[in-house]
VOPAGU-2260 file (C-alpha; in pm, 1 decimal, decimal comma):
REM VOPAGU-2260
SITE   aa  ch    i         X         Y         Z
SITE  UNK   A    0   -1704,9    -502,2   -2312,2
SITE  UNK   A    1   -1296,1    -477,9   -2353,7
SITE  UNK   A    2   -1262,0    -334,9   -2002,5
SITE  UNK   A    3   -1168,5    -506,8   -1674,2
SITE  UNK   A    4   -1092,7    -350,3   -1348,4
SITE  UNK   A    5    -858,2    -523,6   -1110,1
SITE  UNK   A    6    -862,9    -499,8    -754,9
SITE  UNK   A    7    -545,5    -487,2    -590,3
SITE  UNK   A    8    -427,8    -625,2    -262,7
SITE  UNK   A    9    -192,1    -786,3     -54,3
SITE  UNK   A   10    -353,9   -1169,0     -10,7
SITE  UNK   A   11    -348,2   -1407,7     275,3
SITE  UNK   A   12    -301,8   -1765,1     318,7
SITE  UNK   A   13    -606,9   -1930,9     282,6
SITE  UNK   A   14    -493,5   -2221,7     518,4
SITE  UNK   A   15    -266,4   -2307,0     754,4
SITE  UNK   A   16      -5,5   -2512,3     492,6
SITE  UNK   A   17     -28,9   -2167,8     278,8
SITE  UNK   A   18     104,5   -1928,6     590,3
SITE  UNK   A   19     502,2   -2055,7     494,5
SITE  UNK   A   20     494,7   -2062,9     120,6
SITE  UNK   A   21     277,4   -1658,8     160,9
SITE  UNK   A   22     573,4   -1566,7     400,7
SITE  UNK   A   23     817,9   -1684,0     136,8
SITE  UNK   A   24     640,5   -1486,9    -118,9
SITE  UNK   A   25     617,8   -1163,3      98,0
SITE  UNK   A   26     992,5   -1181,6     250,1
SITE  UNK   A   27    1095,9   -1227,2     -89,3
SITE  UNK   A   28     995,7    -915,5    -237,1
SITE  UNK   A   29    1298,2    -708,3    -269,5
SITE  UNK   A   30    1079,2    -376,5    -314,0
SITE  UNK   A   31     981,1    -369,5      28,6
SITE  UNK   A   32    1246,6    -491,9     216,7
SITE  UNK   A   33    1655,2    -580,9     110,9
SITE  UNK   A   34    1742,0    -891,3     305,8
SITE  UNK   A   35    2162,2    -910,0     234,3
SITE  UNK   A   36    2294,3    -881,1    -140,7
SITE  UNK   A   37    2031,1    -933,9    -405,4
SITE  UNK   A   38    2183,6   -1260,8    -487,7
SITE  UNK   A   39    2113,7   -1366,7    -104,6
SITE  UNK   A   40    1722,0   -1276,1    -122,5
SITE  UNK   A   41    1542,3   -1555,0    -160,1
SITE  UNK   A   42    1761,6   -1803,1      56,5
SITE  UNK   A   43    1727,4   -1532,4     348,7
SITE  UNK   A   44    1337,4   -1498,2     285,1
SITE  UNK   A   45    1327,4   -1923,6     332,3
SITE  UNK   A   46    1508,7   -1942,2     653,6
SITE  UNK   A   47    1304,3   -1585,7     770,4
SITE  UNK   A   48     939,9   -1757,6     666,8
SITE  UNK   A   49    1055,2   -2103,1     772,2
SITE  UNK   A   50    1167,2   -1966,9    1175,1
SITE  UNK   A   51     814,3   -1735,0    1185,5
SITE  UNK   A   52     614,7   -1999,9    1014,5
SITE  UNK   A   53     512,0   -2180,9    1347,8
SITE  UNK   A   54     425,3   -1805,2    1520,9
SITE  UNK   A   55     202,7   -1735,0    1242,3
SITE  UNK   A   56      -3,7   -2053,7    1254,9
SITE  UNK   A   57     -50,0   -2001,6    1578,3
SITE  UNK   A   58    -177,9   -1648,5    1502,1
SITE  UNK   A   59    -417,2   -1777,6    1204,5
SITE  UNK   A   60    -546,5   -2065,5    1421,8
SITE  UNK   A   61    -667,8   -1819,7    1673,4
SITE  UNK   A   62    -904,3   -1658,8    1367,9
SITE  UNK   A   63   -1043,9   -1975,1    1192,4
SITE  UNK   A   64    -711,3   -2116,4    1025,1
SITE  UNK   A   65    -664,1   -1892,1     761,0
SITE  UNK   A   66    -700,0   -1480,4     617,5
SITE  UNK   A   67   -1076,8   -1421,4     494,1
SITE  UNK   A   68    -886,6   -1152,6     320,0
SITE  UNK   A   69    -961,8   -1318,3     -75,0
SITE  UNK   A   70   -1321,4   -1371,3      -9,6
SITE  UNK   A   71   -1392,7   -1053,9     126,3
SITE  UNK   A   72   -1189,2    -903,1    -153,9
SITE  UNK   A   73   -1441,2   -1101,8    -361,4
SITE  UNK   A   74   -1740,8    -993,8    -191,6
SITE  UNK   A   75   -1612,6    -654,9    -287,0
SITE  UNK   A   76   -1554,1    -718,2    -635,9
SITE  UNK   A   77   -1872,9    -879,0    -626,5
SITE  UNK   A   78   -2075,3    -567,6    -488,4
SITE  UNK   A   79   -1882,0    -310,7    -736,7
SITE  UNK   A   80   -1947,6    -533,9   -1014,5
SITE  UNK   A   81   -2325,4    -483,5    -964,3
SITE  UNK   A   82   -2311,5    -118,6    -836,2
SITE  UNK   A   83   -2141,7     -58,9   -1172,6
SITE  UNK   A   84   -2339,2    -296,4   -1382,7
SITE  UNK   A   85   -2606,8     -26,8   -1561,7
SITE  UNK   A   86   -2380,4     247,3   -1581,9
SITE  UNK   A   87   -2058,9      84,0   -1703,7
SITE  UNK   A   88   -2088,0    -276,1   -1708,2
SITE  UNK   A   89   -1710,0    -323,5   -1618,7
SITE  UNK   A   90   -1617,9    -674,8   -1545,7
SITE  UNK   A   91   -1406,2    -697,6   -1160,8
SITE  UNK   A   92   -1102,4    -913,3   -1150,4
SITE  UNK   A   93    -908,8    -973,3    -826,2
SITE  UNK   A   94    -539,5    -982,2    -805,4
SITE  UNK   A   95    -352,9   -1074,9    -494,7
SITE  UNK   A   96      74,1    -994,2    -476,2
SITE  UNK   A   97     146,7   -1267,3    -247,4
SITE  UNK   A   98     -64,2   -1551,7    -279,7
SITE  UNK   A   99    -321,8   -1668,0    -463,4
SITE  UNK   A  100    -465,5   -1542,1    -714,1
SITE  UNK   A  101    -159,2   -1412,6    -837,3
SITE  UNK   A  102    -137,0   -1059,1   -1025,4
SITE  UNK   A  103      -3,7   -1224,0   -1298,2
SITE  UNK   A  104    -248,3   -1522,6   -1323,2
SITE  UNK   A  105    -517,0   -1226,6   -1312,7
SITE  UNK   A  106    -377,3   -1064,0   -1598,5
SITE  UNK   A  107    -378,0   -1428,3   -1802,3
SITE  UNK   A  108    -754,2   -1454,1   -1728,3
SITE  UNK   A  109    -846,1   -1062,9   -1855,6
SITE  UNK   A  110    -628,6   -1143,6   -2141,7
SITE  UNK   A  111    -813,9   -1504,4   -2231,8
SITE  UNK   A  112   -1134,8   -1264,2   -2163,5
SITE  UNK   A  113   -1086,4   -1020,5   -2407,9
SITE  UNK   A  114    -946,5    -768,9   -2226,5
SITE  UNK   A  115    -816,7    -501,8   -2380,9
SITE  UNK   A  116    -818,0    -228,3   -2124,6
SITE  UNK   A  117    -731,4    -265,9   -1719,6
SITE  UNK   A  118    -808,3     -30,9   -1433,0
SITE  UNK   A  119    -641,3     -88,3   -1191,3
SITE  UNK   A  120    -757,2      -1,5    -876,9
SITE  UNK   A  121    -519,4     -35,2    -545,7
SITE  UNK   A  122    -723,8    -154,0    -239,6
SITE  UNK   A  123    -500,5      28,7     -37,2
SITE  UNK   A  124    -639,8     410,3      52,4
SITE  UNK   A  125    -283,8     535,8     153,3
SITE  UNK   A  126      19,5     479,4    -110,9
SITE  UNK   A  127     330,1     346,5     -24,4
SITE  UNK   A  128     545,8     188,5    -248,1
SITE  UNK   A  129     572,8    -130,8     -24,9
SITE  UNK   A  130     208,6    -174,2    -110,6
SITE  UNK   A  131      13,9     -22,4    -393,9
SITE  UNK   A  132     400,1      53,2    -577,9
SITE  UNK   A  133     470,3    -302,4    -496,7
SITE  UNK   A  134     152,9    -423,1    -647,0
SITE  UNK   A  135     126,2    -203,2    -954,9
SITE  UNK   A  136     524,9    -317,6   -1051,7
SITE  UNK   A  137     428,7    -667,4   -1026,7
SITE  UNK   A  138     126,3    -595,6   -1259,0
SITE  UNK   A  139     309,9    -385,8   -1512,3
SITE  UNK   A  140     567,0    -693,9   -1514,0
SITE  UNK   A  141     294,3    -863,6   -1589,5
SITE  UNK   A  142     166,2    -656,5   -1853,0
SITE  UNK   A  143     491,3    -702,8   -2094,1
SITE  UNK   A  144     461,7    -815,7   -2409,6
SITE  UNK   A  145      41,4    -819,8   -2401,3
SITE  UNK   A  146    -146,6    -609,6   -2607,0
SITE  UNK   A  147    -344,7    -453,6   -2285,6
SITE  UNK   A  148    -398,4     -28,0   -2189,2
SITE  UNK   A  149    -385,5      61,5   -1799,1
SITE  UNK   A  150    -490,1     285,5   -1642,0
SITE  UNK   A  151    -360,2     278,9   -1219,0
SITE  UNK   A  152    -562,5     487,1    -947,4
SITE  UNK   A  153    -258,1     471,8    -703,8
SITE  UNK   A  154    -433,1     630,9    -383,5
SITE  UNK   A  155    -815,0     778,2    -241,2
SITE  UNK   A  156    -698,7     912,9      76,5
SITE  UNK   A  157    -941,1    1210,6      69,1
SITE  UNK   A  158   -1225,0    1013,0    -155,9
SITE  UNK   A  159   -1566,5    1170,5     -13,3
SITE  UNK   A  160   -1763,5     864,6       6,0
SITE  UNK   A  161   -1454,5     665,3     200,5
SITE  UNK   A  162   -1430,1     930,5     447,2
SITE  UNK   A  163   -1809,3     954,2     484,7
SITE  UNK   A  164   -1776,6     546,1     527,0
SITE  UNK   A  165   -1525,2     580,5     778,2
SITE  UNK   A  166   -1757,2     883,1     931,8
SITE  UNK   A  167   -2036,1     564,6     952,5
SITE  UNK   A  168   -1851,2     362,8    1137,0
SITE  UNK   A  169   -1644,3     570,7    1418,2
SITE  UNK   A  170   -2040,1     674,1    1493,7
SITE  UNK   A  171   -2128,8     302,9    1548,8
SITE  UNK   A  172   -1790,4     280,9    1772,6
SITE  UNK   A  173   -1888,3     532,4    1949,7
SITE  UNK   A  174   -2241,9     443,1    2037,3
SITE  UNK   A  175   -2079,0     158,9    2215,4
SITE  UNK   A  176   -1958,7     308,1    2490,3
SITE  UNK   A  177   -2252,9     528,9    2616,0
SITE  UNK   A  178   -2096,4     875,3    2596,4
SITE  UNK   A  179   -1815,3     767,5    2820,2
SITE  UNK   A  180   -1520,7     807,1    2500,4
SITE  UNK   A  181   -1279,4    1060,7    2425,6
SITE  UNK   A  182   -1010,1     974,4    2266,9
SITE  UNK   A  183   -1001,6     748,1    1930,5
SITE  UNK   A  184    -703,9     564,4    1787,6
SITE  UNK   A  185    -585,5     516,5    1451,2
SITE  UNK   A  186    -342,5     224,6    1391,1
SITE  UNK   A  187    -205,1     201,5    1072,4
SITE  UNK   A  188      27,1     -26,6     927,7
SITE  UNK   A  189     389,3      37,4    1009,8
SITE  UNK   A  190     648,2     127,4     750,6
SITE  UNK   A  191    1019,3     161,3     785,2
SITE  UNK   A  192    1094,6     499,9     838,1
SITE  UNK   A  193    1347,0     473,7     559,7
SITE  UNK   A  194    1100,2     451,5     270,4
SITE  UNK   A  195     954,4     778,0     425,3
SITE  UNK   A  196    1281,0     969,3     444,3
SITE  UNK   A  197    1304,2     842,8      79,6
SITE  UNK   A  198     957,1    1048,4      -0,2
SITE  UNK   A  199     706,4     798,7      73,6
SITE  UNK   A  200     375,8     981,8     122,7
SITE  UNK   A  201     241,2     720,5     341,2
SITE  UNK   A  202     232,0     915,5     654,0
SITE  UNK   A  203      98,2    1207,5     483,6
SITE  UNK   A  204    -211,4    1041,7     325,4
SITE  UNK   A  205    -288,5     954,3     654,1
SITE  UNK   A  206    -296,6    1268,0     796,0
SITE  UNK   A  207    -483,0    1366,0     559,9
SITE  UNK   A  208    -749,5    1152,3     600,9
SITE  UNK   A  209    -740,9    1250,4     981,7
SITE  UNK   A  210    -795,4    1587,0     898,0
SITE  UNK   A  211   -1084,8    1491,5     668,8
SITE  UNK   A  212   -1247,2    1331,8    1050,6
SITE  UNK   A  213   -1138,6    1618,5    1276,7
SITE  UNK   A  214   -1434,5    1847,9    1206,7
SITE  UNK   A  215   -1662,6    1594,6    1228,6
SITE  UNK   A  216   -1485,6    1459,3    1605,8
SITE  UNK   A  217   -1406,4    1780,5    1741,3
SITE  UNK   A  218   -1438,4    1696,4    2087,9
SITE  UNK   A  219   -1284,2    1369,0    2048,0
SITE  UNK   A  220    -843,2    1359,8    2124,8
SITE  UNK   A  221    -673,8    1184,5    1824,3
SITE  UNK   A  222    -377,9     929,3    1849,3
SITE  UNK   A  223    -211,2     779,2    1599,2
SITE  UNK   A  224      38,8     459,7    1607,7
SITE  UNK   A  225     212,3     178,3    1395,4
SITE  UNK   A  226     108,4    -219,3    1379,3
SITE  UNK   A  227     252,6    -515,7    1234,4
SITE  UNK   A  228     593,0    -423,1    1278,1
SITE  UNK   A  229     883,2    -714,2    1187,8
SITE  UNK   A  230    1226,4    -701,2    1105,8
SITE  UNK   A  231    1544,8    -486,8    1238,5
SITE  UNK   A  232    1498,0    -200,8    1075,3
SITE  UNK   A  233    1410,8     132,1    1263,0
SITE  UNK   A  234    1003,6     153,0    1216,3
SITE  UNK   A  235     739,6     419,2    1265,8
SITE  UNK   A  236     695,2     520,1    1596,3
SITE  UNK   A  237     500,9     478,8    1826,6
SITE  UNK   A  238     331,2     152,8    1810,8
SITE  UNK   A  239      24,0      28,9    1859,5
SITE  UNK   A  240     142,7    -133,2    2176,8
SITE  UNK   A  241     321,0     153,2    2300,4
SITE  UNK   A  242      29,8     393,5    2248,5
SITE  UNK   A  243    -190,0     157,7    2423,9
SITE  UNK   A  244      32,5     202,8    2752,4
SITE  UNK   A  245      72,9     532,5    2742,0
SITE  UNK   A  246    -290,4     620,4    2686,8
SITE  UNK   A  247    -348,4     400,5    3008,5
SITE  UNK   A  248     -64,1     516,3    3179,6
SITE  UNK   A  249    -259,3     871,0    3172,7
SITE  UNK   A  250    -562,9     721,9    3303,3
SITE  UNK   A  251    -741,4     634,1    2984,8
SITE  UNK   A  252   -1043,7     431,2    3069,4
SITE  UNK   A  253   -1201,2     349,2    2701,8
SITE  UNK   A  254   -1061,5     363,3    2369,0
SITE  UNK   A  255   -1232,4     309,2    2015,6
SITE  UNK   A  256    -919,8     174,7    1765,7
SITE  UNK   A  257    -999,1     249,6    1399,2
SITE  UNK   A  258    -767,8      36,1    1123,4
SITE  UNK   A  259    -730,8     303,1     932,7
SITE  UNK   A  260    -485,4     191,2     655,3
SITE  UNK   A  261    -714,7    -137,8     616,4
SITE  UNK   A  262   -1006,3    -194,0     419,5
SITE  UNK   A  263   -1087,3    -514,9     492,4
SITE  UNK   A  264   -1029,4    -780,4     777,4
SITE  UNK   A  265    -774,2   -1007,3     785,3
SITE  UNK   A  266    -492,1   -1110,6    1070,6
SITE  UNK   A  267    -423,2    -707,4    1142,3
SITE  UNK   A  268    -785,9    -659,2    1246,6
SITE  UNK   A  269    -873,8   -1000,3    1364,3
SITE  UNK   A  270    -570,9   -1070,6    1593,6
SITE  UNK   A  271    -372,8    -795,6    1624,1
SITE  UNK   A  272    -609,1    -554,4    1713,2
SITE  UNK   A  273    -901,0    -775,7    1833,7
SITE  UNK   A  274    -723,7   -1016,7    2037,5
SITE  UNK   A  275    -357,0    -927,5    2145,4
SITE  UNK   A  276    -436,0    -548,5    2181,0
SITE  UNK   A  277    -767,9    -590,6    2338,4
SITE  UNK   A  278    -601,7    -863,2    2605,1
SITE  UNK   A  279    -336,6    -532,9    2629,4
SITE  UNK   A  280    -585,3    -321,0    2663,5
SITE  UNK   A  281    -782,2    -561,1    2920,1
SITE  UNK   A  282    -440,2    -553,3    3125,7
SITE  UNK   A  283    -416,6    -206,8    3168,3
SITE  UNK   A  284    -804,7    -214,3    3283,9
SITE  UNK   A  285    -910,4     -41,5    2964,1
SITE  UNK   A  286   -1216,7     -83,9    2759,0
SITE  UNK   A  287   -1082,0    -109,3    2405,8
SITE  UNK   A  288   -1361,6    -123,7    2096,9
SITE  UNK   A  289   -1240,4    -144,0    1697,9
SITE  UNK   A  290   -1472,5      -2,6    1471,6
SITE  UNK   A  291   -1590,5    -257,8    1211,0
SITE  UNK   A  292   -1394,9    -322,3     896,6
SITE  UNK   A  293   -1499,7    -152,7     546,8
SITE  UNK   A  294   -1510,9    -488,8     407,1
SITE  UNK   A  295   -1885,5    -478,6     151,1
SITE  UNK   A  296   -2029,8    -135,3     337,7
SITE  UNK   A  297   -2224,3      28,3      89,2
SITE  UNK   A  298   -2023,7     359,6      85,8
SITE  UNK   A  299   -1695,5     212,2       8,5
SITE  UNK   A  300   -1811,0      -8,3    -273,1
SITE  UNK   A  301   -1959,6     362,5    -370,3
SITE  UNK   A  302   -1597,8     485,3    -286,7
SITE  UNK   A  303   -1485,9     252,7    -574,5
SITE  UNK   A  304   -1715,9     251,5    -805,3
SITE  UNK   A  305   -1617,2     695,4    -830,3
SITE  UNK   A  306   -1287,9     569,5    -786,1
SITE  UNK   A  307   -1294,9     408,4   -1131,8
SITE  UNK   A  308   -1560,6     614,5   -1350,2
SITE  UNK   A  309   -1317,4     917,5   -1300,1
């Protein structure tokens, strides 16, 4: 078999020496963010990963000492692999843009495999080009020179089986809290609003995916905010913090959060969300549940697998 699929996502440190050197790497990347001249990048990216390197080992301490995010990217590969193994028998790479494994180093192994045709399928459901644009440049960088046909699903916003996933899981939120929830919050990951006045569709995948829910949660109010914010650059509004104030501030008693621009968990899920927003949350005497990641659930390794046969 001369084709490989390649799942594509952002990476984590897998310990706490790595969180500096994966700062470095994302800080770096000129795509998503212009630190000073060109020339300036990478000496600005040092001095921004060395003063937040201490802050973020602090975060990854509080969730084990390091981002699960490559072995559940694994797992996933893993589970499509075999999902896909009598009807197409692709093999499943994994290819990370900021640590390891690299995109590049990924490319080297389907090469030294016999790999003569990629897919390449972006583990993020909502494009942007500070993610899945970001990723697929680095892989068609990596692709020069090599004798190697790609083909690059760039988004699934609206795949059936990912909403019905999604669908799964705001049900098991909701049975949490007895009958007592109305309103459900989406937190996304926040973007400069710059790349969106440049035509990023980020924000509009979303909502799109919201309206795929809204007949299903009719009775339920929708919010939507902005996480992992950094930098000092104007930002999508409001945040995840913000939201969770004024929500409380209105007399909002119990809230289900639902990541919906990740897929998998890693330090926005596990600390973010599950410990600084629910101690927010806790503050403002609210009851604050997140609905469990997508990670291996059977309907998004079924959202995948459609993805790629298509």
């Amino acid at each position: 078999m001369d084709t490989g699929v390649i799942l594509l996502n952002l990476g984590g440190p897998d310990n706490l020496q790595s969180v500096k050197p994966f700062l470095y790497n994302l800080f770096s990347d000129r795509e998503i963010i212009k630190l000073g001249p060109k020339f300036l990048q990478r000496q600005i990216a040092w001095l921004i990963s060395t003063l937040r390197a201490g802050k973020s080992i602090s975060m990854y301490k509080q969730i084990g000492g390091g981002s699960p995010i490559l072995e559940i990217t694994k797992s996933q590969g893993r589970r499509l692999e075999e999902y896909i193994a009598s009807s197409l028998g692709y093999k499943v790479y994994v290819g990370m843009r900021y640590w390891h494994p690299y995109i590049k180093d990924t490319v080297n192994q389907m090469e030294d495999d016999g790999i003569k045709n990629i897919i390449a399928l972006t583990l993020y459901p909502h494009y942007s080009k500070a993610t899945t644009g970001s990723a697929f440049s680095e892989l068609k960088r990596a692709l020069i020179g090599r004798n190697i046909d790609c083909r690059f699903i760039e988004s699934w916003f609206d795949n059936v089986y990912y909403i019905d996933a999604l669908i799964d899981l705001i049900d098991q939120g909701i049975s949490q809290f007895n009958g007592r929830l109305k309103d459900i919050l989406f937190s996304a990951h926040g973007l400069p609003v710059s790349f969106i006045k440049e035509g990023d569709p980020y924000v509009q995948h979303i909502n799109k995916t919201m309206d795929s829910l809204r007949k299903k949660y009719a009775s339920f109010t929708f919010h939507l905010s902005y996480q992992s914010r950094s930098g000092p650059v104007q930002w999508l509004a409001p945040s995840t913090e913000d939201m969770i104030n004024e929500l409380a501030h209105k007399g909002i008693s119990n809230l289900l959060v639902v990541p919906i621009s990740f897929v998998s968990d890693h330090i926005e899920t596990l600390y973010e969300i599950d410990i600084k927003y629910k101690k927010l949350s806790e503050m403002n005497n609210m009851t604050m549940r997140r609905i469990e990641s997508l990670n291996t659930h059977p309907l998004f390794i079924k959202t995948l697998a459609e993805m790629i046969k298509i």
